[in-house]
C-alpha positions in Angstrom: 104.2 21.9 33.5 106.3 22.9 36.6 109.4 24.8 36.1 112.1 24.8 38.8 115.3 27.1 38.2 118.4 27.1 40.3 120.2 30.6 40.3 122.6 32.5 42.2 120.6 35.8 40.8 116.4 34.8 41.4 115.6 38.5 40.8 117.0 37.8 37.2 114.2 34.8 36.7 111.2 36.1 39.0 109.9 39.3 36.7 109.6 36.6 33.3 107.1 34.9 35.5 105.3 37.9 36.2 104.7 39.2 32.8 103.0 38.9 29.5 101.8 35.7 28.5 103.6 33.7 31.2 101.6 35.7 33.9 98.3 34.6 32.1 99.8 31.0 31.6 100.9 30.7 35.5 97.0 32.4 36.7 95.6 29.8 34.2 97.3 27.3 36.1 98.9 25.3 32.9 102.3 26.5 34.6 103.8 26.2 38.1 107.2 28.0 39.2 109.4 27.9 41.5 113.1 29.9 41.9 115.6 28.4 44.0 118.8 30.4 45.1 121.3 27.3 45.6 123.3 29.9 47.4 121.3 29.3 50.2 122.6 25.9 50.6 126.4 26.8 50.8 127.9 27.3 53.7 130.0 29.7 55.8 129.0 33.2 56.8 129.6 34.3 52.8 127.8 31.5 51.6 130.5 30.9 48.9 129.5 29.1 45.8 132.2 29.1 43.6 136.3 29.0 43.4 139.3 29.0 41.7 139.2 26.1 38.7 141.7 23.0 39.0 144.7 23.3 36.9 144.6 27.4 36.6 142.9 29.5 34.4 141.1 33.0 34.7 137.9 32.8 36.6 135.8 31.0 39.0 133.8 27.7 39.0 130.6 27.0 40.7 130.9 24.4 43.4 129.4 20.9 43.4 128.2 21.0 46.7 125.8 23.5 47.2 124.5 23.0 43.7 124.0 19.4 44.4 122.0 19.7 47.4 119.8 22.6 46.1 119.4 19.5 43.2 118.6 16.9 45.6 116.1 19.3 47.4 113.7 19.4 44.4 114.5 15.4 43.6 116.8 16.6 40.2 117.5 12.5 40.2 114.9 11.1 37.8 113.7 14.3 36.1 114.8 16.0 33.4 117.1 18.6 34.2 118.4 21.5 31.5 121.9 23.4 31.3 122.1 25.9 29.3 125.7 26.1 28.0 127.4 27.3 24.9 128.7 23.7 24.3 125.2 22.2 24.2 123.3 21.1 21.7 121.9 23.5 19.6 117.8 24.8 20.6 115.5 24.4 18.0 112.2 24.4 17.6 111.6 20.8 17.5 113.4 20.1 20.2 111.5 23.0 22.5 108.4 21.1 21.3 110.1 18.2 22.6 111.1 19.7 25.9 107.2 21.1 26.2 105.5 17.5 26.5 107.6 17.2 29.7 105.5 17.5 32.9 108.3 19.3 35.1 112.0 20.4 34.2 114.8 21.7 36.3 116.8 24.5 34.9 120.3 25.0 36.1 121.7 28.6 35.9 125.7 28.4 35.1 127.9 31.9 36.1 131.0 32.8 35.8 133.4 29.7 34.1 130.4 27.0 34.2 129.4 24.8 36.7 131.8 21.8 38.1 131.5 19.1 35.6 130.7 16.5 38.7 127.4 18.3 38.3 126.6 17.8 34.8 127.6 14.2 34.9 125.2 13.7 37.7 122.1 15.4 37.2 122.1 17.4 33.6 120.3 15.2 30.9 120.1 18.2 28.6 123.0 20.5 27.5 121.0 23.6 25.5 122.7 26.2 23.6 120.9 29.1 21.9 123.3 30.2 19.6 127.0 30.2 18.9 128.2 33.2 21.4 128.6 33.1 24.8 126.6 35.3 27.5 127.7 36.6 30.9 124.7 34.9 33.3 123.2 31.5 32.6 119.8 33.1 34.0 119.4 34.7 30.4 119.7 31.9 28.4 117.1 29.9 30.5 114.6 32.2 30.6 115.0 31.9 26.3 114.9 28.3 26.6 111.6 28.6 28.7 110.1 30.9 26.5 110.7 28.7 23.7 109.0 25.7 24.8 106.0 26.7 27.3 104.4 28.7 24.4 104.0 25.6 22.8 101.9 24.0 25.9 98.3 23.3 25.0 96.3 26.1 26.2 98.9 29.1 26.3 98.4 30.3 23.0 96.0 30.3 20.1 97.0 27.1 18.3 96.2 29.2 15.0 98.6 31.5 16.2 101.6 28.5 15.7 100.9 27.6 12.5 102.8 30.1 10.2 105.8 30.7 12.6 109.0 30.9 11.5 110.7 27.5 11.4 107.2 25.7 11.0 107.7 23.8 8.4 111.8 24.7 8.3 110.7 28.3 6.8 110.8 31.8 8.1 107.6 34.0 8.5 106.7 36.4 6.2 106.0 40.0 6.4 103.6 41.3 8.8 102.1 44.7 8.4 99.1 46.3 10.4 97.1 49.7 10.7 97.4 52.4 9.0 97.4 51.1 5.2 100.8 54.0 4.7 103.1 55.3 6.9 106.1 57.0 6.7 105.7 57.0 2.6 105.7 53.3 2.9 102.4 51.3 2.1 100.8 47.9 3.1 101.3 45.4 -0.4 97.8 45.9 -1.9 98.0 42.1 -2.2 96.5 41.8 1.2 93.7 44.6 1.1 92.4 42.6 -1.4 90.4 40.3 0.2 91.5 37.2 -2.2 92.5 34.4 0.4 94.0 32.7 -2.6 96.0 35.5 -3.7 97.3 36.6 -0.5 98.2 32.7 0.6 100.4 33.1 -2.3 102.0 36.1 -1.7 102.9 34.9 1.9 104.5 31.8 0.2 106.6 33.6 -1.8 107.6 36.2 1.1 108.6 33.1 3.4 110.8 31.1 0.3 112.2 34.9 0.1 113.3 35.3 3.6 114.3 32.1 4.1 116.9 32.1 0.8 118.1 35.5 2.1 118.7 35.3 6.2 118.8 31.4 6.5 119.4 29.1 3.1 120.6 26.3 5.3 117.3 25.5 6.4 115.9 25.0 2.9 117.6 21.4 2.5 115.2 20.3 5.6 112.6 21.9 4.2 109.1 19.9 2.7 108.6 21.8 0.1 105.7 20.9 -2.6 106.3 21.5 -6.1 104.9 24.7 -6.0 106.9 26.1 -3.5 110.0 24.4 -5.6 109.5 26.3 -8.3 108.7 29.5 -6.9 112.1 29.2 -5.2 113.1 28.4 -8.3 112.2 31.9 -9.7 113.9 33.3 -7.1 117.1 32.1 -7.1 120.5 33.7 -9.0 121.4 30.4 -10.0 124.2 30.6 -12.5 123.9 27.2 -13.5 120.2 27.2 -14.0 120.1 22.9 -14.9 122.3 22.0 -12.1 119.7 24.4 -9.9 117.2 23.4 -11.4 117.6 19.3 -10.9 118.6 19.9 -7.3 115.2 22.0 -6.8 113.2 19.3 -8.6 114.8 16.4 -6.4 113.5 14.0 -4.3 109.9 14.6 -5.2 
């Protein structure tokens, strides 16, 4: 994949590409980068790149015109290009799996108000928002959006590694725990010293239907759950009502 991101800050963007598992991903070659600062293609001695909004308001507004041509410098037209913005669709895992079969994306880095809307109607085909708050440089929540979806590219990591990940399969991971078997008064279950594959699948089950009910219930109505995993949840829950929890548990199977 080749990532292009247009920023007013590059020195924001540049150290993710230089680190950790993008670094080995970018020497491997699976991923190509570059960092454009579309202040460059403003103009005037201060190379201004925003101003005051139309019809008042606190803040400034990026311009369209040096955005635009830092756009139409990479070819934006045609390809698909990202905005991250709190009134964008929500990120989720399927949908960074989604955006990791692309081939190349352009990300655009809002500050300050946003970007002129002239912009977005032109060349955005993707609205993103990580979460429901609001952040002070568009250059964070692009470099999440990345990190979401080039882990997922074939060849950056383990494919094993995927498998038991929070939201894979609409459930949260369960508990890790490593080296030394007690620390701080606090041991490692003895569920997985045991050995028993069996036993310890189990266990992990359990600990994901666990987390899930607790942090994030909402995602248990998209859940595909097997019976199993139905009735363990089933165990779980403080139902008052235990028929009416019972039937909606035992639905749809």
């Amino acid at each position: 994949m080749r990532i292009t991101v247009l920023t007013l800050f590059p020195e924001m963007v540049e150290p993710f590409f230089l680190s950790s598992i993008m670094k080995r991903a970018v020497e491997k070659g699976i991923i190509e980068y570059s960092i454009i600062d579309f202040r460059d293609f403003a103009e005037g001695v201060h190379r201004k790149a925003d101003d005051l909004p139309y019809g008042g308001g606190a803040g400034m507004v990026i311009m369209p015109e040096p955005l635009s041509l830092a756009l139409d410098s990479v070819g934006a037209k045609g390809k698909r290009v990202v905005f991250p913005t709190p009134s964008g669709r929500p990120l989720t895992e399927s949908y960074a799996a989604e955006l990791s079969r692309e081939e190349e994306l352009v990300f655009i880095c809002g500050h300050y108000e946003g970007i002129d809307q002239r912009v977005i109607d032109t060349y955005v085909t993707d609205e993103i928002t990580i979460g429901d708050y609001v952040l002070s440089s568009g250059e964070t929540a692009a470099v999440v959006v990345i990190d979401a979806l080039y882990r997922l590219i074939d060849g950056v990591i383990a494919g094993e590694s995927l498998e038991d990940e929070s939201f894979n399969g609409s459930l949260l991971e369960y508990p890790q725990y490593t080296r030394p078997p007690r620390y701080c008064m606090k041991s490692v279950p003895d569920v997985l010293l045991t050995g028993h594959h069996g036993h310890i699948t189990r266990w992990r089950c359990v600990k994901r239907l666990e987390k899930t009910m607790l942090n994030r219930p909402d995602l248990l109505s998209d859940a595909s759950l097997s019976i199993d995993e139905r009735k363990t949840l089933l165990s779980i829950l403080d139902c008052e009502d235990k028929r009416t929890c019972q039937r909606w548990m035992l639905s749809e199977l």
